[in-house]
SERO-4910 file (N, C-alpha, C, O; in steps of 0.05 Angstrom, whole numbers):
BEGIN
 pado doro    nc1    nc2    nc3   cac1   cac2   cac3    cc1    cc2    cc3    oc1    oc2    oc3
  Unk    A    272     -5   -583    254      7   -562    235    -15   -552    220    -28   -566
  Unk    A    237    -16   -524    217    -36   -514    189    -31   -521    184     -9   -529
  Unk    A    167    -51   -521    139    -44   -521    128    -29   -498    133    -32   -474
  Unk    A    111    -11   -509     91      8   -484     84     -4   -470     78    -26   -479
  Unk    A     80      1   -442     70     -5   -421     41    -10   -419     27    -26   -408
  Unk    A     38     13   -436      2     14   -434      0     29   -466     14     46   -475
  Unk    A    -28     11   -482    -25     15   -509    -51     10   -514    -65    -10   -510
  Unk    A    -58     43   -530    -92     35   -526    -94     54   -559    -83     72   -569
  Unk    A   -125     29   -569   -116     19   -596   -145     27   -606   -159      7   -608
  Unk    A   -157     53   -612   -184     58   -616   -207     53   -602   -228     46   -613
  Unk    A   -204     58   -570   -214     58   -550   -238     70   -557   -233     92   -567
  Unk    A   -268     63   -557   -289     73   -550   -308     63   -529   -310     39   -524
  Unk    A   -324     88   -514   -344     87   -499   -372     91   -503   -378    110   -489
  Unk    A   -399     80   -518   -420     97   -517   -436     90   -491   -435     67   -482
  Unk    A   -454    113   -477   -472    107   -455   -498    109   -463   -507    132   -458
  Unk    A   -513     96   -474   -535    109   -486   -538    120   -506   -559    132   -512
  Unk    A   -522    118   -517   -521    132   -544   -505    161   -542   -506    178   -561
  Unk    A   -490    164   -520   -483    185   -518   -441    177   -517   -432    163   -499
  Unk    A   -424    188   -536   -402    180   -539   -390    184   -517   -380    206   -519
  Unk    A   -384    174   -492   -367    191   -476   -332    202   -479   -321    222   -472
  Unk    A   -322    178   -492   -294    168   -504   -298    147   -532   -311    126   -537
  Unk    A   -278    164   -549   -277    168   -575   -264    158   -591   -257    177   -606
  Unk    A   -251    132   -603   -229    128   -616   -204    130   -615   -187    134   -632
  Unk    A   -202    126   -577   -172    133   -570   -154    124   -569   -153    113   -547
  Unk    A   -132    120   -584   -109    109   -589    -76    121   -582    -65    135   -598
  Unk    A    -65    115   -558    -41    127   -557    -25     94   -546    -34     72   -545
  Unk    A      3    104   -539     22     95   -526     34    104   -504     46    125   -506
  Unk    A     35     90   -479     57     99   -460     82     80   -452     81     58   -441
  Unk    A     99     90   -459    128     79   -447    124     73   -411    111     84   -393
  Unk    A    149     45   -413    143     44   -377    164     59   -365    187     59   -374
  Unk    A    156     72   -342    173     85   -325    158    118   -337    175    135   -343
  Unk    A    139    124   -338    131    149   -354    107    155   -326     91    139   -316
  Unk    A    115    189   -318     92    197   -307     72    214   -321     78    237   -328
  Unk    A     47    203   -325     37    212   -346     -2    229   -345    -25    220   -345
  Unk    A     10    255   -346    -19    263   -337    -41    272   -355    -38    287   -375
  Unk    A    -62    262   -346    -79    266   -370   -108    284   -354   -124    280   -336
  Unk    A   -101    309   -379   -111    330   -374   -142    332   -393   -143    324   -417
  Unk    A   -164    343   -379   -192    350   -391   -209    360   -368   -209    359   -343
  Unk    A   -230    374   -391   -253    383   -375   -270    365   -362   -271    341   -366
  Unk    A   -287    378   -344   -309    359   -336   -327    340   -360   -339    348   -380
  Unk    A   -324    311   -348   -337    305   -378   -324    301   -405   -332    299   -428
  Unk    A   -302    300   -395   -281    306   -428   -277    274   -436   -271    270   -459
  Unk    A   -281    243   -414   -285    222   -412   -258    216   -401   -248    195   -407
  Unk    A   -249    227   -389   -224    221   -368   -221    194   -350   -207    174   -354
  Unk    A   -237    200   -330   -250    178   -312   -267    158   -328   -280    142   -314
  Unk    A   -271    156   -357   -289    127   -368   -263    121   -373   -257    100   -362
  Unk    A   -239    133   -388   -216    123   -401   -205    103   -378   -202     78   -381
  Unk    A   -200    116   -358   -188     96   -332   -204     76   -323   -197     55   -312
  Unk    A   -232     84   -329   -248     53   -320   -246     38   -332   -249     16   -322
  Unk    A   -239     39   -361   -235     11   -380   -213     10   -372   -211    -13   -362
  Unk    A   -189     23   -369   -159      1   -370   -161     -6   -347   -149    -27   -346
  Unk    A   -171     -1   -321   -166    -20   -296   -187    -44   -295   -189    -59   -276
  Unk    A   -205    -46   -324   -222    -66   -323   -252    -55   -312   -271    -71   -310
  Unk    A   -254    -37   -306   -279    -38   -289   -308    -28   -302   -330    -28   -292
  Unk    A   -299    -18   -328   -320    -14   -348   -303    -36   -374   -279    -42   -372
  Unk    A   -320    -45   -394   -312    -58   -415   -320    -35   -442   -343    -28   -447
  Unk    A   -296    -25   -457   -303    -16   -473   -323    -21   -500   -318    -41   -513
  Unk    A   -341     -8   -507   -360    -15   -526   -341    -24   -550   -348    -44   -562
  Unk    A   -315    -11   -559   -305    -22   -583   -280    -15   -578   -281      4   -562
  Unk    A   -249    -22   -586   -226    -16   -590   -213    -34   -567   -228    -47   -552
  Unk    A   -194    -33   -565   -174    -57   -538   -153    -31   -537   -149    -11   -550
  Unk    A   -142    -43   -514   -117    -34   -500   -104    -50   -487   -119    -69   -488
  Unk    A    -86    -57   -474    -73    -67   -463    -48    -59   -442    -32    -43   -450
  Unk    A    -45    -66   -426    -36    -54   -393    -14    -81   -381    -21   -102   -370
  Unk    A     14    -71   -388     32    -90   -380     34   -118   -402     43   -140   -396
  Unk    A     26   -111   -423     23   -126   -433     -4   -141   -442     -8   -147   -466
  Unk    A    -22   -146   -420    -41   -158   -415    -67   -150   -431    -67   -125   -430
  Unk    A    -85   -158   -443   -112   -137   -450   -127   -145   -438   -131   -166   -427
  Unk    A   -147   -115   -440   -155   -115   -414   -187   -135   -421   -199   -143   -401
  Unk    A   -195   -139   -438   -217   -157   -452   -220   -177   -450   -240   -188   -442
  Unk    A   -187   -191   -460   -184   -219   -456   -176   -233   -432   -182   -255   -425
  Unk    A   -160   -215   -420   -145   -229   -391   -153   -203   -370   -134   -190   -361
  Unk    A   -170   -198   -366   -174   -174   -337   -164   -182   -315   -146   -167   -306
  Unk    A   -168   -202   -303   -153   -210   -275   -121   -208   -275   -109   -202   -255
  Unk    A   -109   -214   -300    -74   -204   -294    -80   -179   -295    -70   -167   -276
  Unk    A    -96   -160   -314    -88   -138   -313    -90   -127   -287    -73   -111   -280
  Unk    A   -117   -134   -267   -118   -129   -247    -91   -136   -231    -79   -116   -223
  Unk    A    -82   -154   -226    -50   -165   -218    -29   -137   -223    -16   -125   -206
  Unk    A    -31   -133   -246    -12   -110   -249    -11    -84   -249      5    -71   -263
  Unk    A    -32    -74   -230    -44    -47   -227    -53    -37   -209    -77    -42   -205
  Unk    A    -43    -23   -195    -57     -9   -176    -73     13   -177    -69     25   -198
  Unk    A    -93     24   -162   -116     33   -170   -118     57   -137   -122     49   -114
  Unk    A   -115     84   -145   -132    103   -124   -153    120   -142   -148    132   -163
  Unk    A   -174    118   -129   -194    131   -138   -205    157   -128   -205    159   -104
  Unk    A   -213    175   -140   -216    205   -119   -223    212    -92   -216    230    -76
  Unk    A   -245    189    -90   -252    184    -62   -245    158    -52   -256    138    -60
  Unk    A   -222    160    -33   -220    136    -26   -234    117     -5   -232    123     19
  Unk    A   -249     91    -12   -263     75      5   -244     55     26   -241     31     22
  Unk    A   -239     62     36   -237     48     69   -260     38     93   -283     48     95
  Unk    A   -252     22    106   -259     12    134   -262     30    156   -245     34    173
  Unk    A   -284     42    156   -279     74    179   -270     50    207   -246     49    213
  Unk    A   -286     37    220   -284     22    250   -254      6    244   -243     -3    264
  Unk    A   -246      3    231   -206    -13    228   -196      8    232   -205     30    235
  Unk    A   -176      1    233   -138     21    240   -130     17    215   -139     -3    203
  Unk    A   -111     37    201    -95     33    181    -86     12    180    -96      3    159
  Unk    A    -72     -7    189    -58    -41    189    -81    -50    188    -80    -67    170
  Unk    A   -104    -50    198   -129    -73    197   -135    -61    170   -152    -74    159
  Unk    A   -129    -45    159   -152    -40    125   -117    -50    106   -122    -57     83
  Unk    A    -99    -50    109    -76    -52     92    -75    -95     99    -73   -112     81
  Unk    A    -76    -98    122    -79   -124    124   -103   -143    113   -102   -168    111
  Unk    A   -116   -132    108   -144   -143     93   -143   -142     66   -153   -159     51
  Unk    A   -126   -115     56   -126   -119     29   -101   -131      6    -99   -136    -18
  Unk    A    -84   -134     30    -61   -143     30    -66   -183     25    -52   -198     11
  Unk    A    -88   -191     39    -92   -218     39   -104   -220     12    -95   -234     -5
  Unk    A   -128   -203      8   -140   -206    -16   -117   -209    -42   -117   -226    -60
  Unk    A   -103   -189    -39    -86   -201    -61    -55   -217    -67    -34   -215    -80
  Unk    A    -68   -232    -47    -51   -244    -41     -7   -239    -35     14   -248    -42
  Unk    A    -18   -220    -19     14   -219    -11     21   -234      4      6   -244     21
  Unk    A     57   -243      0     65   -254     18     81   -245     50    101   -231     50
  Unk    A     75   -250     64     78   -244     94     60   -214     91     67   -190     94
  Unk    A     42   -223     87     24   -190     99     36   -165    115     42   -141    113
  Unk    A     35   -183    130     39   -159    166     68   -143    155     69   -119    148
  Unk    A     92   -163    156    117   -147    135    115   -128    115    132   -111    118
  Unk    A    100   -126     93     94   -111     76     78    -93     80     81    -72     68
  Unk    A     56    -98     99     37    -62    107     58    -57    123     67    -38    111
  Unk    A     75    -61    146     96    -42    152    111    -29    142    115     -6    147
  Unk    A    127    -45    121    143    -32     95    131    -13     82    144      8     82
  Unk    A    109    -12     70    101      5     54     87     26     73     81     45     58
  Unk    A     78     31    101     67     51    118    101     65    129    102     83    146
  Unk    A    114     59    123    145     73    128    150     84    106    152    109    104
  Unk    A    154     62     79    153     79     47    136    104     50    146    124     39
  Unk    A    121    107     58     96    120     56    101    151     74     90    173     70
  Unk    A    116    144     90    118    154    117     92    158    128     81    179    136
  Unk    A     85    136    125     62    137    149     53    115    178     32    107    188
  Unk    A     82    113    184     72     92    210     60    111    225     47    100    243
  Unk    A     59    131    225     48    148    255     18    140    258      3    144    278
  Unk    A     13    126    228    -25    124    224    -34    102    218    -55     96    206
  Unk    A     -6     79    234    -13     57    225    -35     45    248    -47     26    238
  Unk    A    -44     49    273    -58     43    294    -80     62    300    -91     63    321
  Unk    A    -86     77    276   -114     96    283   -127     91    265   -117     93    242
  Unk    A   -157     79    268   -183     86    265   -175     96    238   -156    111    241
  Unk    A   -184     95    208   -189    115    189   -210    125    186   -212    141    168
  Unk    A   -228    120    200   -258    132    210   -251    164    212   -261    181    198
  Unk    A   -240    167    225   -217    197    239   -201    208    219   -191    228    229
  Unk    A   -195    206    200   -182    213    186   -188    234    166   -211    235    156
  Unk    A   -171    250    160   -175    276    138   -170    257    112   -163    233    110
  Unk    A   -178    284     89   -178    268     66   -154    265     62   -151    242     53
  Unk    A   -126    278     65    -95    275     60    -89    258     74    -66    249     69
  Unk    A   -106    245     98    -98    218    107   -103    191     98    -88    172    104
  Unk    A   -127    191     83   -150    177     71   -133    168     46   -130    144     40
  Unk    A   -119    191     31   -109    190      8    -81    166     14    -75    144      6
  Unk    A    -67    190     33    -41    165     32    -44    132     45    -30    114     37
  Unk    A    -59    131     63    -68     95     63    -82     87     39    -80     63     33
  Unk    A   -100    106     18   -100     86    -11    -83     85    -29    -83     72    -50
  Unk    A    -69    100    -20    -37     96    -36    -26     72    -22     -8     63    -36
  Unk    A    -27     61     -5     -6     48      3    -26     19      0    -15     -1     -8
  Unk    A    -51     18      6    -69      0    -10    -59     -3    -36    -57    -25    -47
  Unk    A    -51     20    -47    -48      5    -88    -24     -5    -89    -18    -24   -103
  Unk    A    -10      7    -75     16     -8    -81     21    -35    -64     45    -40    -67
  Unk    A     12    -49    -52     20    -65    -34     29    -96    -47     43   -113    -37
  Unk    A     16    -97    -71     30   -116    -87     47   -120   -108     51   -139   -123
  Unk    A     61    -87   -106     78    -83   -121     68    -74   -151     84    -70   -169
  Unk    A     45    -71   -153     43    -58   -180     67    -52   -200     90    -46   -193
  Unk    A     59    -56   -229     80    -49   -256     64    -16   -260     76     -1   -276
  Unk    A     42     -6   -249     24      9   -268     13     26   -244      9      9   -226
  Unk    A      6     52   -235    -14     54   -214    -29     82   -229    -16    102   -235
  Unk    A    -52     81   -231    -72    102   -232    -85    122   -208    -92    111   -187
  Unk    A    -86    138   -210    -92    155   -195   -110    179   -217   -104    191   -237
  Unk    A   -139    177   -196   -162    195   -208   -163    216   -190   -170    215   -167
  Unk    A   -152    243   -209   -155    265   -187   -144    257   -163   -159    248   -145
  Unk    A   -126    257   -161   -107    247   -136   -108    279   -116   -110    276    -92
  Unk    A   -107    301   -125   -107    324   -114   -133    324   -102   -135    329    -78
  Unk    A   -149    320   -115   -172    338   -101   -186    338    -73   -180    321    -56
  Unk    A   -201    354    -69   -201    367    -34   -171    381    -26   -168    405    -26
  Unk    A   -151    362    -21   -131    370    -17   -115    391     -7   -105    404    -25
  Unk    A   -109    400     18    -93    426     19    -76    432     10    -76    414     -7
  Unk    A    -54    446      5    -26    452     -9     -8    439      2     13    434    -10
  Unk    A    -10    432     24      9    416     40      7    388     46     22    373     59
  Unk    A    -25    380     30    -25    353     28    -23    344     -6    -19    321    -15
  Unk    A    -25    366    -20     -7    366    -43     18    359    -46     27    338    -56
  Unk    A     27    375    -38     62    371    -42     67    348    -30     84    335    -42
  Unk    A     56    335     -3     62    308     -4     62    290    -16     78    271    -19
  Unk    A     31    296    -29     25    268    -48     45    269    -71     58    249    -78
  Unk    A     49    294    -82     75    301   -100     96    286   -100    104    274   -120
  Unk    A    107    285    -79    127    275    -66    136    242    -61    157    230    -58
  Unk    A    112    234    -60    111    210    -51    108    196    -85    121    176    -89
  Unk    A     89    209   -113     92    205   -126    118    210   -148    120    198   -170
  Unk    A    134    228   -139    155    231   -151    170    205   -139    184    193   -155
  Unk    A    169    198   -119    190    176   -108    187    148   -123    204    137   -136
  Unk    A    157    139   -116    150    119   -126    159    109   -155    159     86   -164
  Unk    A    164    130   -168    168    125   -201    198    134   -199    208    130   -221
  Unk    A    216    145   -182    248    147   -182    249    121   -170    257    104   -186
  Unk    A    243    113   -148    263     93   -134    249     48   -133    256     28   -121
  Unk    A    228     55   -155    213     38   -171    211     34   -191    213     11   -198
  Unk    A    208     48   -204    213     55   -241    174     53   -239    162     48   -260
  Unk    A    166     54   -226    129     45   -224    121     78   -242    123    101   -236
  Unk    A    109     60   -271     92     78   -285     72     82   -273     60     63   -262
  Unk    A     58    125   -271     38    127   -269     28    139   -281     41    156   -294
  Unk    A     -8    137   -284    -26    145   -296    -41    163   -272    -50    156   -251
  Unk    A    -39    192   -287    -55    208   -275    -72    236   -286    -66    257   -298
  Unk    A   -105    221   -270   -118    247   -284   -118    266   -266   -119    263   -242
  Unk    A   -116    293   -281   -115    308   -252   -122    349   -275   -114    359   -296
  Unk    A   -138    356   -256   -141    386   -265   -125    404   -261   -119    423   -275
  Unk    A   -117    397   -240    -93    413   -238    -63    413   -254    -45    396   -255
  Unk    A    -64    433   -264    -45    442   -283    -23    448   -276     -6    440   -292
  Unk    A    -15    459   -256      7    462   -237     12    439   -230     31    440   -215
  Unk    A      6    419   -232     25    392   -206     26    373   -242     38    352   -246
  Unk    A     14    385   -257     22    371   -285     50    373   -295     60    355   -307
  Unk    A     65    401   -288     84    419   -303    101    402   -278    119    387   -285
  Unk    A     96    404   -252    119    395   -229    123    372   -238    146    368   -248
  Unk    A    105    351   -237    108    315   -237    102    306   -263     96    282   -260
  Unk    A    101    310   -282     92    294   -308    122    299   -325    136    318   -330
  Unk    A    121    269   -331    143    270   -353    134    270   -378    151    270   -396
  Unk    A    106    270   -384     86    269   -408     60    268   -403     50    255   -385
  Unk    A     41    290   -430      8    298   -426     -1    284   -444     14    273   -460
  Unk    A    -31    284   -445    -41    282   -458    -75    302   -453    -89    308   -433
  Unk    A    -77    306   -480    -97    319   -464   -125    316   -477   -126    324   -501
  Unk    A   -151    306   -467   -179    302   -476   -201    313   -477   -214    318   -457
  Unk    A   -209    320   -507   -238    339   -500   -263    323   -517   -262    309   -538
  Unk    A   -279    329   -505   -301    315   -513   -298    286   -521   -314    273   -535
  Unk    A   -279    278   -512   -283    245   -513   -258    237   -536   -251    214   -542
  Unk    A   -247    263   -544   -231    247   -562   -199    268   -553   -198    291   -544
  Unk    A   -178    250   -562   -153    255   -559   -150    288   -570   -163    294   -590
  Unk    A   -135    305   -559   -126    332   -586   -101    337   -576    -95    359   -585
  Unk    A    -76    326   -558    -55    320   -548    -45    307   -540    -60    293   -525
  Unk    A    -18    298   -539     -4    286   -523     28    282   -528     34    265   -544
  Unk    A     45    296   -517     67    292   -519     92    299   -502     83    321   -495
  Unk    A    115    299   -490    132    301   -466    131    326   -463    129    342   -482
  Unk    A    134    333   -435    138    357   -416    161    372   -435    158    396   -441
  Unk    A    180    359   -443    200    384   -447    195    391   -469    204    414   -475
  Unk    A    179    376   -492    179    390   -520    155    401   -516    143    407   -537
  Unk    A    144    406   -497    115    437   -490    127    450   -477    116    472   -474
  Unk    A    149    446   -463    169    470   -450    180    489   -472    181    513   -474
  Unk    A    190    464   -490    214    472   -512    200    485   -536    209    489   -559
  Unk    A    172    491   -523    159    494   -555    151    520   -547    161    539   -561
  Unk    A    134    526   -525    115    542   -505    127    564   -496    116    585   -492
  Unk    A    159    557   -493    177    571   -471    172    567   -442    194    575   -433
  Unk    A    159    561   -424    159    549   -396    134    541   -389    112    544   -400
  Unk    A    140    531   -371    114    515   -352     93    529   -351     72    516   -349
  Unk    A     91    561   -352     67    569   -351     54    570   -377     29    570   -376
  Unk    A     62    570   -393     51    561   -421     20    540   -425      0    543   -439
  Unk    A     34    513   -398     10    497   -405    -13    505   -405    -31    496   -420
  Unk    A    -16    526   -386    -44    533   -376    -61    540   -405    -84    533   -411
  Unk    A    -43    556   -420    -49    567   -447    -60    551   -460    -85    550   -464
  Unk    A    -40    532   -472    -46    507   -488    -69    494   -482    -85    489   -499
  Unk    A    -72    486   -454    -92    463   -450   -121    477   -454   -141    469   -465
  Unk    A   -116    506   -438   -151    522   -452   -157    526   -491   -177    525   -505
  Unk    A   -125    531   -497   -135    528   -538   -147    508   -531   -170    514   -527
  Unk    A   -139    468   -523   -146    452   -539   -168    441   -532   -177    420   -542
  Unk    A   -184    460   -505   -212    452   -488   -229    477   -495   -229    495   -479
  Unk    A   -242    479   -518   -262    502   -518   -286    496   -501   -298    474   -499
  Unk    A   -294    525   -485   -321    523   -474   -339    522   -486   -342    536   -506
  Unk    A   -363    502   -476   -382    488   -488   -392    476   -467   -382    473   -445
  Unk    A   -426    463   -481   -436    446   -469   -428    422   -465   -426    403   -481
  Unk    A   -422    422   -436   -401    395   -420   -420    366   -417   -441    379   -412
  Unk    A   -426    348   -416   -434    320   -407   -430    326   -391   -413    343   -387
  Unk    A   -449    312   -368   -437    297   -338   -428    280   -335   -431    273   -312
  Unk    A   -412    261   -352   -403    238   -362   -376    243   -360   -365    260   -373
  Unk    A   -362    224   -335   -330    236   -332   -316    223   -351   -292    227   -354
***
């Protein structure tokens, strides 16, 4: 069996003295869509800020493509793409002026070639010459999708990728993430509340409360265990009791 893709080895967070993420240790295989489920506060969003580098964990390592994220952050950055719930864009640019800019930054080769490629991947040439100033959030979303991927990412995260979202800008993003990991093998990481687009797109959960692990294992042996998809809803409220939440994502 090859090594995990992403391998995180007693991960902790404190903010003040307050734990947000807890001694977290799992493994993901590459080519795995992988959603990770919690309450507000459960330390979801700190977990993803340390492996894309952007918080440094108080204690434990992980590592992402190999790389850790402590000792070498800049490859890890190299091998990861990154959408965040709200995505930041260039409102006064056009989709090609914000994919061309970020496209240089990281250094791609033939720029202009590759934001067209991937605004077609995307199916989104229709929005490659407008303003994202103008844009809905399901529009906003798929140009930072096509921002993360533009250098080919091994890894792409996605925070709350649904949210705002209509049903019909759901099932796109669905869609586009089902592809990316069939016709790429591109592992993703995703946090997301929604429980329903967990059971559609995840090939494996995990799930976080109060800062520490109390699940994680493939879609079909919680199918195979549960009896169907609606099951999760069950499971994930046992392993999240209500309580006093942190504001601490």
């Amino acid at each position: 069996m090859s090594d995990p893709i992403l391998s995180l080895h007693r991960l902790r967070q404190v903010f003040d003295g307050f734990t947000a993420v807890d001694d977290l240790s799992m493994a993901i295989p590459q080519g795995e869509i992988f959603g990770f489920l919690g309450h507000n506060g459960a330390g979801k969003t700190t977990t993803v800020q340390m492996l894309t580098t952007l918080a440094r964990p108080t204690s434990g390592t992980a590592t992402v493509a190999g790389h850790d994220i402590c000792a070498d952050p800049l490859a890890v950055r190299r091998a990861i793409g990154y959408v965040p719930e709200n995505v930041r864009l260039y409102d006064t640019l056009t989709a090609t002026e914000n994919l061309l800019f970020f496209a240089r930054l990281s250094g791609v080769a033939d720029p202009r070639a590759r934001v067209r490629e991937v605004l077609d991947l995307l199916d989104c040439a229709d929005l490659a010459d407008r303003r994202v100033g103008g844009f809905s959030k399901g529009m906003r979303q798929r140009i930072g999708l096509a921002q993360a991927i533009l250098h080919r990412p091994a890894v792409l995260f996605l925070d709350e990728p649904t949210s705002g979202l209509d049903p019909m800008g759901i099932k796109m993003l669905r869609d586009l993430i089902l592809r990316l990991n069939a016709e790429f093998g591109m592992t993703i990481f995703m946090n997301t509340h929604l429980i329903s687009e967990i059971a559609k797109t995840c090939t494996s959960i995990a799930v976080l409360s109060h800062g520490r692990l109390v699940f994680h294992d493939r879609i079909e042996a919680v199918t195979a265990r549960y009896g169907d998809d609606t099951a999760l809803e069950v499971l994930y409220l046992s392993l999240t009791p209500v309580g006093r939440l942190s504001e601490v994502a």
